[in-house]
TIVEX-734862 format. One line per 8 residues: their letters; for each residue x, y, z of N, C-alpha, C. Coordinates in steps of 0.05 Angstrom, whole numbers, plus 32768, in hexadecimal, padded with zeros to 4 digits. Layout:
BEGIN
a	X:Y:Z:X:Y:Z:X:Y:Z ~ ...
END
This chain:
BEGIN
xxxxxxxx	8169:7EF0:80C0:8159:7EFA:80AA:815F:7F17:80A4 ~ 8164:7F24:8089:816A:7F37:8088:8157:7F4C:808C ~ 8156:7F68:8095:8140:7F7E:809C:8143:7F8E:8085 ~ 8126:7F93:807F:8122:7FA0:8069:8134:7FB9:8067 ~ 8142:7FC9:8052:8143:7FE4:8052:8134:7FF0:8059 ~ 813C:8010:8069:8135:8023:8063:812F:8032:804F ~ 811B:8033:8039:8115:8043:801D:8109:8053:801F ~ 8113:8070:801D:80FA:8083:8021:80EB:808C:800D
xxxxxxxx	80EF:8082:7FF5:80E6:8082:7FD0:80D0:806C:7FD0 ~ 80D7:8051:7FE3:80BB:8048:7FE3:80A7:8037:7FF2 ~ 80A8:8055:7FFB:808A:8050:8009:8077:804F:7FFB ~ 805C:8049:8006:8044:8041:7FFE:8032:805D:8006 ~ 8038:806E:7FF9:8025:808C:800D:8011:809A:7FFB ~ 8011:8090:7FDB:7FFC:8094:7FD8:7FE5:8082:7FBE ~ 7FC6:8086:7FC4:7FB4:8079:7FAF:7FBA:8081:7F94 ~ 7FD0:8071:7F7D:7FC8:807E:7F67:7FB7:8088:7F56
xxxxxxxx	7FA3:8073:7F5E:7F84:8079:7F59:7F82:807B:7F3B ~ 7F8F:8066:7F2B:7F86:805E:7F11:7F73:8058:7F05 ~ 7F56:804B:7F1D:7F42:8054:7F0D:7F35:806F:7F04 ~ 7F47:8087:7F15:7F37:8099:7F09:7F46:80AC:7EEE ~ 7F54:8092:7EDF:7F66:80A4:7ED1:7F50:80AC:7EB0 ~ 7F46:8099:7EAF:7F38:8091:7E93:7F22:80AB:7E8B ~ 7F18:80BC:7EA4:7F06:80D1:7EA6:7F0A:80EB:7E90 ~ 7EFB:80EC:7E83:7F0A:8100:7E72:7F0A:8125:7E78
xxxxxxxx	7EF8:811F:7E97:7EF8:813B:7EA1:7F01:8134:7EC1 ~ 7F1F:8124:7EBA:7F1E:8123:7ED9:7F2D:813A:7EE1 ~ 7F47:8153:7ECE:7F45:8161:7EDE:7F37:8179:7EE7 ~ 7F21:817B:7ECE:7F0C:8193:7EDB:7EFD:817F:7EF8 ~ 7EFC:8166:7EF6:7EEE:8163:7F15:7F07:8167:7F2E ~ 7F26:8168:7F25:7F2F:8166:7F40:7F2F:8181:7F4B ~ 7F29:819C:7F32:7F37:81B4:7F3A:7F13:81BD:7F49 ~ 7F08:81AC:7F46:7EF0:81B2:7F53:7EEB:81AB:7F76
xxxxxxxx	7EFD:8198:7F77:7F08:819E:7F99:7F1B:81A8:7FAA ~ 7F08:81BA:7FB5:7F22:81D0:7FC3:7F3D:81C6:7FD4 ~ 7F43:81A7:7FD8:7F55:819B:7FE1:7F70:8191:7FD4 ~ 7F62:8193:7FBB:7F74:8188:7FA2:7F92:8194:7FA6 ~ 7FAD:8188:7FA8:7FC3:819D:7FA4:7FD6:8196:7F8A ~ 7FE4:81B2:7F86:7FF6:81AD:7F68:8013:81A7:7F74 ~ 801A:8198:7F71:8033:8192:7F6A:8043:819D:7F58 ~ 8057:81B4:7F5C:805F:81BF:7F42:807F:81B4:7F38
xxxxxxxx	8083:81B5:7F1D:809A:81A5:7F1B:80A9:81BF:7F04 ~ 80C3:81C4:7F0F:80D1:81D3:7EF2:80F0:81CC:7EEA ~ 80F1:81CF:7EDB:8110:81BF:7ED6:8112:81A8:7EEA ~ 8102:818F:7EF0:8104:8181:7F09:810F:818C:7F1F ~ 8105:819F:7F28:8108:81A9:7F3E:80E4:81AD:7F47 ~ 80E5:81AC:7F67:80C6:81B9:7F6D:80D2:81CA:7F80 ~ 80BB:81D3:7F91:80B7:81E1:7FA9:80B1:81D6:7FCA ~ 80CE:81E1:7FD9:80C7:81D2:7FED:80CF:81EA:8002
xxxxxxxx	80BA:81EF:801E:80B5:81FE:802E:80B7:81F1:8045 ~ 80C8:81F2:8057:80C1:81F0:8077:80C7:81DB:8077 ~ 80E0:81CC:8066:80E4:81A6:8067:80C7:8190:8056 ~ 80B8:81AA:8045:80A2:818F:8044:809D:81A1:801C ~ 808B:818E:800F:808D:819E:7FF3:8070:81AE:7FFA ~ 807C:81C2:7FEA:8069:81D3:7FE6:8050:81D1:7FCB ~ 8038:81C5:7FD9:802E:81C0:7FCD:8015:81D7:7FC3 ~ 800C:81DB:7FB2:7FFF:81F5:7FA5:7FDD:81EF:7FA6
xxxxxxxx	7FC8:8207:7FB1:7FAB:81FC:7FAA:7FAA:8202:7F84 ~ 7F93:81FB:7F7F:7F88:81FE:7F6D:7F88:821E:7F5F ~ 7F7E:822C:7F7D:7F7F:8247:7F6F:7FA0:8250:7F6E ~ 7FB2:824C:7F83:7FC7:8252:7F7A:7FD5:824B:7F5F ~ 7FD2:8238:7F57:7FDF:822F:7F46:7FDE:823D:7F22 ~ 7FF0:8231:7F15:7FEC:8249:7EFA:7FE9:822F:7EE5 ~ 7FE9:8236:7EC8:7FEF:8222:7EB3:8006:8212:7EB9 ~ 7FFD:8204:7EAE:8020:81EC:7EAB:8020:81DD:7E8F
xxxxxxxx	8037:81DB:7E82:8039:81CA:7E6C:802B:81B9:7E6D ~ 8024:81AA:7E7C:801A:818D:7E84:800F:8181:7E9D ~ 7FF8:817A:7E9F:7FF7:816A:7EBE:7FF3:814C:7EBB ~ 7FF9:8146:7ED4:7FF8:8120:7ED9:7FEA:8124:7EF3 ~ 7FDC:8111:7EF8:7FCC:810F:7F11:7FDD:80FB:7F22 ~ 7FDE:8103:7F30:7FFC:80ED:7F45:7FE4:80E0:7F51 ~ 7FCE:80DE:7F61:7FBC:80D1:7F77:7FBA:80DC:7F85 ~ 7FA9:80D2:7F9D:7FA2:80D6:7FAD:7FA9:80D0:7FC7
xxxxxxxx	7FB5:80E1:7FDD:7FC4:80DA:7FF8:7FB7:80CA:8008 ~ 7FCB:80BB:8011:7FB6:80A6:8024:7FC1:80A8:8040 ~ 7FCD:80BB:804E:7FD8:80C2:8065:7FCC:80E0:8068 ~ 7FBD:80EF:807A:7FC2:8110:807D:7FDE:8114:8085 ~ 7FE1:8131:807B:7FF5:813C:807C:7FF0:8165:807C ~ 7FF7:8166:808A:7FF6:818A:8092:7FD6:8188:8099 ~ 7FCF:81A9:8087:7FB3:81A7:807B:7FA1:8190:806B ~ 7FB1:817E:805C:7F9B:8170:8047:7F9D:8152:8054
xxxxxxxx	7F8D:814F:8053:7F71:8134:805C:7F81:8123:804F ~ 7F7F:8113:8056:7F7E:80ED:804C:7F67:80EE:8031 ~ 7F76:80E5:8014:7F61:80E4:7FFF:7F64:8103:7FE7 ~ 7F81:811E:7FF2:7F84:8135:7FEA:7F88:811F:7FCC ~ 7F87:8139:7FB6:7F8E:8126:7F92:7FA5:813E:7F95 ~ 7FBA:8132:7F8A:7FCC:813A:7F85:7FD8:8139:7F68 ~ 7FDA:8155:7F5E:7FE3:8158:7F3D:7FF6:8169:7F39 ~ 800F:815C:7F27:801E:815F:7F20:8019:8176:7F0A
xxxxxxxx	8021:8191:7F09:8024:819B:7EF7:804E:819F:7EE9 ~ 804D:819D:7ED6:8066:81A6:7ECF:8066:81C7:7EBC ~ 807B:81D9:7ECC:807A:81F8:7EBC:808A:81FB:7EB2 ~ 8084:8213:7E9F:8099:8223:7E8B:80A6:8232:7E9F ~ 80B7:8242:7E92:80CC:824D:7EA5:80BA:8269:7EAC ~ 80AB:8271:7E9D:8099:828B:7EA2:8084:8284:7EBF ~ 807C:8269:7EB4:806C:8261:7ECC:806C:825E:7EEB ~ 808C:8251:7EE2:8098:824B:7EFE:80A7:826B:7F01
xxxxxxxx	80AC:827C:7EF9:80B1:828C:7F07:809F:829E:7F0C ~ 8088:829D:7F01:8066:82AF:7F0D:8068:82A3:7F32 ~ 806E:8287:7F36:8062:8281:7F44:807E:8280:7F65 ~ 8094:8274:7F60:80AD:8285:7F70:80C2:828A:7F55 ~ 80CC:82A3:7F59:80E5:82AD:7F48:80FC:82A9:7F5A ~ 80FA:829F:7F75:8115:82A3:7F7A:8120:8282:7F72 ~ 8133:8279:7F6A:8142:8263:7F5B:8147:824C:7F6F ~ 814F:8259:7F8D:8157:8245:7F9D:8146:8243:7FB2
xxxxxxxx	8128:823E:7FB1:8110:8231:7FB0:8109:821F:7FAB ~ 8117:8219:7F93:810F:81FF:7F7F:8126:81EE:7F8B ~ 811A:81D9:7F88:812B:81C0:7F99:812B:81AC:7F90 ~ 8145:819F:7F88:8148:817E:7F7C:8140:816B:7F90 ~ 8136:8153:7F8B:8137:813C:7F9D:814A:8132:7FAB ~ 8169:8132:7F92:817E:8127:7F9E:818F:8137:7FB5 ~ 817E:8158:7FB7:818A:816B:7FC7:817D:816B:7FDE ~ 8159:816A:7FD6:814C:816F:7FED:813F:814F:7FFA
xxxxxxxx	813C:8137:7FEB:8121:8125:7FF1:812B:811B:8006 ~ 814E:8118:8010:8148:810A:8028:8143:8116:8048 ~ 813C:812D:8040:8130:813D:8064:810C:813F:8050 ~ 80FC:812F:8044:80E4:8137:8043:80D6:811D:8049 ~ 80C1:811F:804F:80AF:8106:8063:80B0:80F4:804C ~ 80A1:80DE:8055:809D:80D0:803A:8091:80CD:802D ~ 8076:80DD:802E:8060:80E0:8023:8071:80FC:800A ~ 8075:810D:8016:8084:8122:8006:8099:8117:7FE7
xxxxxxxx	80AD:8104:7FFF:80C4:80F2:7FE0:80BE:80E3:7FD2 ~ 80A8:80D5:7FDA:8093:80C0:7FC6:808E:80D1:7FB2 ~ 807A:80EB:7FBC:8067:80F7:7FA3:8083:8105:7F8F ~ 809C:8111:7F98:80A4:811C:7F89:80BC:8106:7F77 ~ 80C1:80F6:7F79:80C7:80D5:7F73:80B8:80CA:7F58 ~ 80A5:80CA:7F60:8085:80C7:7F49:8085:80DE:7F3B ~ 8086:80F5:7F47:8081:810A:7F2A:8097:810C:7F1C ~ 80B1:8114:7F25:80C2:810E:7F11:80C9:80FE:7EFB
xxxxxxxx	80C4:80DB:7F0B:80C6:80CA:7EFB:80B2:80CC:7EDC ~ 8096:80D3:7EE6:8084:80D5:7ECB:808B:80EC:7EB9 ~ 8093:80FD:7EC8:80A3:8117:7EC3:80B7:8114:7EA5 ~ 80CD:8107:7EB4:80E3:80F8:7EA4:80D9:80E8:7E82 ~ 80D0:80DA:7E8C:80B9:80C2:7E83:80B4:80D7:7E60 ~ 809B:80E9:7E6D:808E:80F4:7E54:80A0:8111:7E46 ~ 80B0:8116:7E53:80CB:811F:7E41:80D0:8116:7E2F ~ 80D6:8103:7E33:80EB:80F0:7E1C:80D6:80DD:7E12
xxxxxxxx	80BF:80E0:7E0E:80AB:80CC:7DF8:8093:80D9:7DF4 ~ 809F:80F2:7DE5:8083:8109:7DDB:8080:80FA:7DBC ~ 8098:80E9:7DB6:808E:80D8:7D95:8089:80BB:7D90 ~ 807B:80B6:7D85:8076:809B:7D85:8088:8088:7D7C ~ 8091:807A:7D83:80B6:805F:7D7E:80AB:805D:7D6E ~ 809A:8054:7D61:8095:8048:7D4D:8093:8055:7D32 ~ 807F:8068:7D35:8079:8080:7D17:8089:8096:7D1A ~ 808A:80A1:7D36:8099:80BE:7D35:808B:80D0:7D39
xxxxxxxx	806A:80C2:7D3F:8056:80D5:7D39:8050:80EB:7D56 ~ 804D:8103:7D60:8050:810C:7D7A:8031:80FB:7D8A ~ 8042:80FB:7D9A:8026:80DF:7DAE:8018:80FE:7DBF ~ 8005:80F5:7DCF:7FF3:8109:7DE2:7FEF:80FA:7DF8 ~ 7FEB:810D:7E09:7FE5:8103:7E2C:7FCD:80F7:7E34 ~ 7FC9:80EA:7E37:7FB2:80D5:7E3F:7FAE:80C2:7E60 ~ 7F97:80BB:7E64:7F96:80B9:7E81:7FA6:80CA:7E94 ~ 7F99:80E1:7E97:7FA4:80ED:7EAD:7FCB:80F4:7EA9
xxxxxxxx	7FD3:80E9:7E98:7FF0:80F3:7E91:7FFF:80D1:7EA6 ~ 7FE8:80C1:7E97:7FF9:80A2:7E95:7FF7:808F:7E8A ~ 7FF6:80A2:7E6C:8001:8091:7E56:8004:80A7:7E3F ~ 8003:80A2:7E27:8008:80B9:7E15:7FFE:80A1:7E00 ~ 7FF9:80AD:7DED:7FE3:80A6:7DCD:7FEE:80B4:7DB8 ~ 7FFA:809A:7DA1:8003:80A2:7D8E:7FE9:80A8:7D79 ~ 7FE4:80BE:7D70:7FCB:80C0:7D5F:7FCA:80B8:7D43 ~ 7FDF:80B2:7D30:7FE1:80A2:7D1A:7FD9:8088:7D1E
xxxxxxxx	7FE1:8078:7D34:7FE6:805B:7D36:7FCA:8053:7D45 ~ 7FC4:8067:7D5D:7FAF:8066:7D71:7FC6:804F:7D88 ~ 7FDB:8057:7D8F:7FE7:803F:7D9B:7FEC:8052:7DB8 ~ 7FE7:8043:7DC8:7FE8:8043:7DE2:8007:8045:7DEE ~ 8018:8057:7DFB:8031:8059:7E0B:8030:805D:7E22 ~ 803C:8048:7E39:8031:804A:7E54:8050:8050:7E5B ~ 805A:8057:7E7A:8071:805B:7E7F:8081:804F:7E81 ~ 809F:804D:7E84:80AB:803A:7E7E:80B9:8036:7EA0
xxxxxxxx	80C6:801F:7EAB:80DD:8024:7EBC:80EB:800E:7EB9 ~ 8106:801E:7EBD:811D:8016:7EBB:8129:8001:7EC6 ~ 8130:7FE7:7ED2:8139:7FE2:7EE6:815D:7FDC:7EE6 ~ 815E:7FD9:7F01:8181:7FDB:7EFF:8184:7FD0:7F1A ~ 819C:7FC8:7F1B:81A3:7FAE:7F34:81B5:7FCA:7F3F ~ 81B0:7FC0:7F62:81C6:7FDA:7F6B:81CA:7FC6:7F84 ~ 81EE:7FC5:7F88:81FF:7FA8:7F97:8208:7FB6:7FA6 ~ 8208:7FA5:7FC1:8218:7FAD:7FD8:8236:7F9A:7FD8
xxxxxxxx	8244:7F95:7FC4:825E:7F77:7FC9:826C:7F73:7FE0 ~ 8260:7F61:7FEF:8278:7F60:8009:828D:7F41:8000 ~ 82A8:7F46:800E:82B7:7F33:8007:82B2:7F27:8025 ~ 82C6:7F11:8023:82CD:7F03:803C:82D9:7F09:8051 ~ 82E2:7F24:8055:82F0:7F2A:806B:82D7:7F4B:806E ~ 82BC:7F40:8063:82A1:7F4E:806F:82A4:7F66:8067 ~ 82B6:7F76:8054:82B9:7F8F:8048:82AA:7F94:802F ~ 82A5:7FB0:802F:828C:7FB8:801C:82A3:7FC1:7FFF
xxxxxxxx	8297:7FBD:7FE6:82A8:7FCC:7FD9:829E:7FE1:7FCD ~ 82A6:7FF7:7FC2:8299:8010:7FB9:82A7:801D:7FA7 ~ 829A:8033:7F93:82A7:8038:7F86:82A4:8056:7F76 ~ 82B1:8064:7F65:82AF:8072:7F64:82AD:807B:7F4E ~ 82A0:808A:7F38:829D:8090:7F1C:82B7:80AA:7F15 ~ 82BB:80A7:7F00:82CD:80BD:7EF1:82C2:80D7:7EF6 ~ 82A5:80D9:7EED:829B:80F8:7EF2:8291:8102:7F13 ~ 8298:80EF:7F20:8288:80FC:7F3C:82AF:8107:7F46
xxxxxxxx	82A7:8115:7F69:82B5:8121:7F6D:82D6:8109:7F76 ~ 82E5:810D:7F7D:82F8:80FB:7F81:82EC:80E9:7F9C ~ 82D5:80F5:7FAA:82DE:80E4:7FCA:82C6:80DA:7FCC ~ 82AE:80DB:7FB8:8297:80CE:7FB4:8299:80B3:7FB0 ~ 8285:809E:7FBA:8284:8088:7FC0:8270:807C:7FBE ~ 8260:8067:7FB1:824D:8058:7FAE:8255:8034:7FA3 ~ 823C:8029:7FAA:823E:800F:7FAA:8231:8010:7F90 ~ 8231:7FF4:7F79:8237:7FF9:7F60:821E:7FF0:7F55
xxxxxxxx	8210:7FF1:7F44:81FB:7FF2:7F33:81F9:7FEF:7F14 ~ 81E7:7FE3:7F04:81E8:7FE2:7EE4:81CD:7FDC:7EE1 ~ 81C4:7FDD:7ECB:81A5:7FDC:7EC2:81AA:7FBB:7EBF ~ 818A:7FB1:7EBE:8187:7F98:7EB4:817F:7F99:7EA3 ~ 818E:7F7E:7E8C:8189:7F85:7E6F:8176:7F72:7E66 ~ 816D:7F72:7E44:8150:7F5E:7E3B:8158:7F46:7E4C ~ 813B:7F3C:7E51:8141:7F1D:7E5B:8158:7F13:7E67 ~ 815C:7F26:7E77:816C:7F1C:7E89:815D:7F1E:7EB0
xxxxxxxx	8169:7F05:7EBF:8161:7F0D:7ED8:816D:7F1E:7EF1 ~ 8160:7F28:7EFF:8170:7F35:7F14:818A:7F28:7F1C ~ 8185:7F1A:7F20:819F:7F10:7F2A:81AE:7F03:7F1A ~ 81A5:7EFC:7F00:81C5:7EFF:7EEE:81CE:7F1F:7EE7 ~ 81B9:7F2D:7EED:81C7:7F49:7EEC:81D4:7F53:7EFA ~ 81D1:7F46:7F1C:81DE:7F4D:7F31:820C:7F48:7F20 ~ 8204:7F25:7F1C:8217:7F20:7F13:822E:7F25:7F03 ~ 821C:7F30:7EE8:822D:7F3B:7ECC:8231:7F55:7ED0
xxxxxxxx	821F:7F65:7EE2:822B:7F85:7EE4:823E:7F87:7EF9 ~ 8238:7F76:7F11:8254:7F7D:7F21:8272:7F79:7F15 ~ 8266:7F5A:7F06:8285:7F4C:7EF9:8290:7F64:7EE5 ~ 8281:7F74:7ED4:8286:7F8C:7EBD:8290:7F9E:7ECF ~ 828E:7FA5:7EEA:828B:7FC1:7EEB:82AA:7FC0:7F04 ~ 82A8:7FA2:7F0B:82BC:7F9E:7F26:82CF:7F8D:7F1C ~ 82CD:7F79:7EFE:82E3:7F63:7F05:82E4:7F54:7F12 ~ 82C8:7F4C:7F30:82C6:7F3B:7F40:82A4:7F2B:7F31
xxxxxxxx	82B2:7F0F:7F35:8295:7F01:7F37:8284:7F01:7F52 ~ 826E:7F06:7F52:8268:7F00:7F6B:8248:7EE7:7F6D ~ 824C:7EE1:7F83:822E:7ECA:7F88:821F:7ED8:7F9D ~ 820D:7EBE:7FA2:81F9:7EC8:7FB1:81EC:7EDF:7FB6 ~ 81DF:7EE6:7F9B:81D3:7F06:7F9D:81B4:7F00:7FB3 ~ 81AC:7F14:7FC0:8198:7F19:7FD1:8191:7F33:7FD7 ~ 8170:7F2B:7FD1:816C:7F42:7FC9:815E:7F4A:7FE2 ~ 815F:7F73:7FE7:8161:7F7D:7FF7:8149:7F93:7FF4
xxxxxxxx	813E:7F9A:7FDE:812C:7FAA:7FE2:812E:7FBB:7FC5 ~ 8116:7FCF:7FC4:8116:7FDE:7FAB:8105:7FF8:7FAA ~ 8113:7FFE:7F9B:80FC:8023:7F9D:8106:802F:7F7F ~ 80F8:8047:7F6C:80F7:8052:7F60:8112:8069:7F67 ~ 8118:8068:7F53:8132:8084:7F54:812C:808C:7F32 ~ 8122:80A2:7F35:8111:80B5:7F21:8121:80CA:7F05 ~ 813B:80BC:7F09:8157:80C7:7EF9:815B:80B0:7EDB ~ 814F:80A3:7ECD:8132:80C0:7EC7:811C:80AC:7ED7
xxxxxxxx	811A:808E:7ED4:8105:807F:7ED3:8110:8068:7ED8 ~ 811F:806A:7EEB:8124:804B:7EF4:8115:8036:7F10 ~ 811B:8025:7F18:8116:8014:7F27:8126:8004:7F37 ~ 8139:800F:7F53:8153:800A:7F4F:814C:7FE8:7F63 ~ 8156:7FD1:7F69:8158:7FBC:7F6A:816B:7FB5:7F7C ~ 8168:7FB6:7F9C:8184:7FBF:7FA4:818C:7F9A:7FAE ~ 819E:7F95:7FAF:81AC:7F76:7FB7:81C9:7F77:7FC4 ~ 81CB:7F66:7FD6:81EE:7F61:7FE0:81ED:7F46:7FCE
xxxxxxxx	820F:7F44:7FCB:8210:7F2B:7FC9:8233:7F25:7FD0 ~ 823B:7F12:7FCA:8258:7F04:7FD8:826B:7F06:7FBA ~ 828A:7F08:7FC6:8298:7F03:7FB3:82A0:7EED:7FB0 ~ 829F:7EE0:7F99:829F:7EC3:7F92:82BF:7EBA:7FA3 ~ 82B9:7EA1:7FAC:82D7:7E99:7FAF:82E8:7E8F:7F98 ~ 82E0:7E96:7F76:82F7:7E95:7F68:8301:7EA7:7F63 ~ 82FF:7EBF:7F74:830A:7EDC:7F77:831A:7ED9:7F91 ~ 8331:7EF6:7F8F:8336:7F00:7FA1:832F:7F1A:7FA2
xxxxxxxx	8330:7F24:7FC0:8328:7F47:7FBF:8337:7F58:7FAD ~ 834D:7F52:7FAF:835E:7F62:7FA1:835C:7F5F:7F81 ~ 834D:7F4C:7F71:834C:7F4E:7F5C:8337:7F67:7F54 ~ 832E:7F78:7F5C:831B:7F8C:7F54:8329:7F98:7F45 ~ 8310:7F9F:7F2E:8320:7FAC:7F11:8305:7FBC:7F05 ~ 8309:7FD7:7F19:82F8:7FEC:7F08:82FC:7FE8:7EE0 ~ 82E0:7FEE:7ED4:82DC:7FF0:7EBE:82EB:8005:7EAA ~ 82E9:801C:7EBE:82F5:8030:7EAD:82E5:8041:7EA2
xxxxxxxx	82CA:8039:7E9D:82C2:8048:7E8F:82A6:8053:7EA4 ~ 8298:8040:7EB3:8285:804A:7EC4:8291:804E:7EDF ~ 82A8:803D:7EEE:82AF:803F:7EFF:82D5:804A:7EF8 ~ 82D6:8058:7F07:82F9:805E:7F07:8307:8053:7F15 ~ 8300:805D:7F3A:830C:803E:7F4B:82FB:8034:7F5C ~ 8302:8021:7F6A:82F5:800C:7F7B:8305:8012:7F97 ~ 82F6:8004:7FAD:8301:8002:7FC7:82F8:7FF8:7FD5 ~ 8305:7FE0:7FEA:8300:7FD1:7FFA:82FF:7FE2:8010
xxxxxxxx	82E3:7FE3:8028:82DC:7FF7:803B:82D4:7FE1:8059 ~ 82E9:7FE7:8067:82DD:7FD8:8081:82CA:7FE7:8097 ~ 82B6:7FE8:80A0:82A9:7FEF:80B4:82B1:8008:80C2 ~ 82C7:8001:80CB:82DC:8016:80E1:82E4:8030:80CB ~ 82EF:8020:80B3:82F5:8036:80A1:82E8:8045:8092 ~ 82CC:8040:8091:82BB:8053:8081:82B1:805E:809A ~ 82AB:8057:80AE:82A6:806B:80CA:82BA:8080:80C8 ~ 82D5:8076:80C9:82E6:8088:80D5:82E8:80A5:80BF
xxxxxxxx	82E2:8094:80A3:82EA:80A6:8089:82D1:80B3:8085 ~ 82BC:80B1:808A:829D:80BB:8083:829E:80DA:807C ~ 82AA:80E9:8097:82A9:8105:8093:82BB:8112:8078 ~ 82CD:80FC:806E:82DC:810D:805F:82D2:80FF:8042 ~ 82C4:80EE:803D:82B9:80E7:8024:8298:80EA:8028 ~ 828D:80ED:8007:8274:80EA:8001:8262:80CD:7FFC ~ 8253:80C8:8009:8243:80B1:8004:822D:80BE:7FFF ~ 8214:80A0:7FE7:8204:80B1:7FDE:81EE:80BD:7FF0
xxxxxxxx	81E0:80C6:7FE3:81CD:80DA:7FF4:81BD:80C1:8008 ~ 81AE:80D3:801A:8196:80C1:8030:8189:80B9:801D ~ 817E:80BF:800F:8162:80BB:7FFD:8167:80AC:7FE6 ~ 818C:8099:7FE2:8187:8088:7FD4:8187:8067:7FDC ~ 817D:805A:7FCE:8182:803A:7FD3:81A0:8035:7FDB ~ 81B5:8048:7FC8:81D2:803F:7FCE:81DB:804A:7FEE ~ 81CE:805A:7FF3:81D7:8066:8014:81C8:804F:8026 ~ 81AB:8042:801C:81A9:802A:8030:81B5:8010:8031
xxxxxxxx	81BB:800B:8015:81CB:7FF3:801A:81EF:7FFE:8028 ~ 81ED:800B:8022:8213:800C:8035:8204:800B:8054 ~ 81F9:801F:805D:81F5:8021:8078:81E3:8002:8085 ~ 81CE:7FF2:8070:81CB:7FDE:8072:81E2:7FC3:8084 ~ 81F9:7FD1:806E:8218:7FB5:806B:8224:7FBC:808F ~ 8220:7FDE:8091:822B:7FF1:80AA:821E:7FE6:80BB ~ 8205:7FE3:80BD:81F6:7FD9:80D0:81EC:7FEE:80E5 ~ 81F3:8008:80DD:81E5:8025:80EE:81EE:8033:80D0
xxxxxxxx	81DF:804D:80D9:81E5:8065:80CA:81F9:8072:80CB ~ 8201:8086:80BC:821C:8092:80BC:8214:80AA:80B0 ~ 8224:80BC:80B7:822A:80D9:80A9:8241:80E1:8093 ~ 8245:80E0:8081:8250:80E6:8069:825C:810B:806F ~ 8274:8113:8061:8274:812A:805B:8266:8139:8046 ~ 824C:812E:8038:8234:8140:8031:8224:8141:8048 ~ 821B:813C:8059:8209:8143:8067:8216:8150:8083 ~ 822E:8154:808D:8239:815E:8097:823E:817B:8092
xxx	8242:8174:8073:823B:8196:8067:822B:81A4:8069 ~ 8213:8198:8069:81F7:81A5:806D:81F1:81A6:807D ~ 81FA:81A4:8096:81F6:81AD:80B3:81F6:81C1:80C0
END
């Protein structure tokens, strides 16, 4: 039987607490408890102190373009209790630099989320994603008309139409392909660095199912048919709003290995990787970060963990 992944995007760490989104003074009631913390977000970047985010009281905190109420923690953690409300503010560049000016403070997910607990990569996972989200749908698809933030900043209201916009996610199949002689294949995009390496992925399209998506994107992206897709687990990856879908599956036997035929256009090349050889090669190539689905499914196929030459760097 296969063992779940390791996902550190999705855990279960906190109450979203949707019924209390509908309140129309819910955040004058949250800033009314001295437990409440801000989450601050700028250029998607936040604040992270001592390996953990730096989360802000009430009185610290300043204006923000916008808040979203992320929920309520259901684990303690440092100082705040089991039940802390946690809100997302996002700042202007004046704001965020009232609050730290120095630049390399601010910290990406894909730089910092995989040394932060899980309660930490969840919340900053979720804020980005809604983050992302209400960027790109301040107008209504339909009229054009500018929509407004509603429930707690989860959903937005076109005011011509009175029409309701809830968030969207993305989903996308992400494949581990092993052939018959038990080798992983991987691959590499045009814009990443030459020695970067990931296992391959595509969105799922209308009415279509996972697993004919598993199918038609590997066959697009590899030139291999493959079967028996199985699925392996799933978590949020917040670039902007997706839902990634992770699966192995087999290369058909009306293939051979050697027929692999990067696309060209998302992938450049491909490579057949045996066990011994991504051990032996690890230090001198990039695999993706800890903190994505694509670093669990390879080390999944590996069957232990491994060290990459990004994280060797950061040592």
């Amino acid at each position: 039987m296969t063992q779940p992944l390791h996902l550190p995007l999705a855990q279960a760490v906190i109450d979203r607490d949707g019924a209390a989104r509908d309140s129309a003074e819910l955040f004058d009631k949250l800033w009314l408890e001295p437990e409440t913390r801000i989450l601050v977000l700028h250029n998607g970047k936040t604040l992270v102190s001592d390996g953990a985010l730096r989360l802000l009281s009430t009185e610290d905190s300043t204006a923000g373009k916008y808040r979203v109420y992320l929920g309520r923690t259901t684990t303690a953690f440092g100082d705040q209790p089991i039940g802390t409300a946690i809100v997302l503010s996002v700042l202007s560049d004046n704001a965020a630099h009232s609050i730290e000016p120095n630049q390399e403070k601010w910290h990406e997910l894909r730089r910092t989320g995989a040394g932060l607990a899980p309660r930490d990569a969840a919340l900053i996972s979720q804020a980005l994603a809604i983050h992302n989200w209400h960027e790109t749908h301040q107008y209504c698809p339909n009229c054009g008309t500018v929509t407004i933030m509603a429930q707690g900043g989860w959903s937005r209201m076109c005011s011509q139409e009175d029409r309701q916009l809830f968030p969207r996610t993305d989903a996308a199949v992400i494949v581990s392909i092993i052939d018959d002689q038990d080798r992983i294949l991987l691959g590499t995009q045009g814009s990443w660095a030459e020695n970067r390496w990931s296992v391959l992925a595509g969105f799922v399209e209308a009415a279509e199912s996972l697993e004919a998506a598993v199918v038609r994107e590997m066959l697009e992206e590899s030139g291999l048919l493959v079967t028996d897709p199985v699925y392996l687990g799933s978590q949020a990856w917040p670039y902007p709003y997706s839902l990634m879908l992770g699966f192995t599956a087999k290369v058909s036997k009306e293939n051979k290995a050697e027929d692999i035929k990067p696309d060209g256009i998302e992938i450049a090349k491909l490579r057949w990787f045996t066990r011994a050889e991504l051990k032996a090669e690890a230090k001198d190539i990039l695999l993706p970060t800890r903190i994505s689905i694509a670093r669990a499914l390879i080390e999944d196929w590996l069957g232990e963990g491994i060290e990459s030459a990004s994280e060797l760097e950061s040592h």
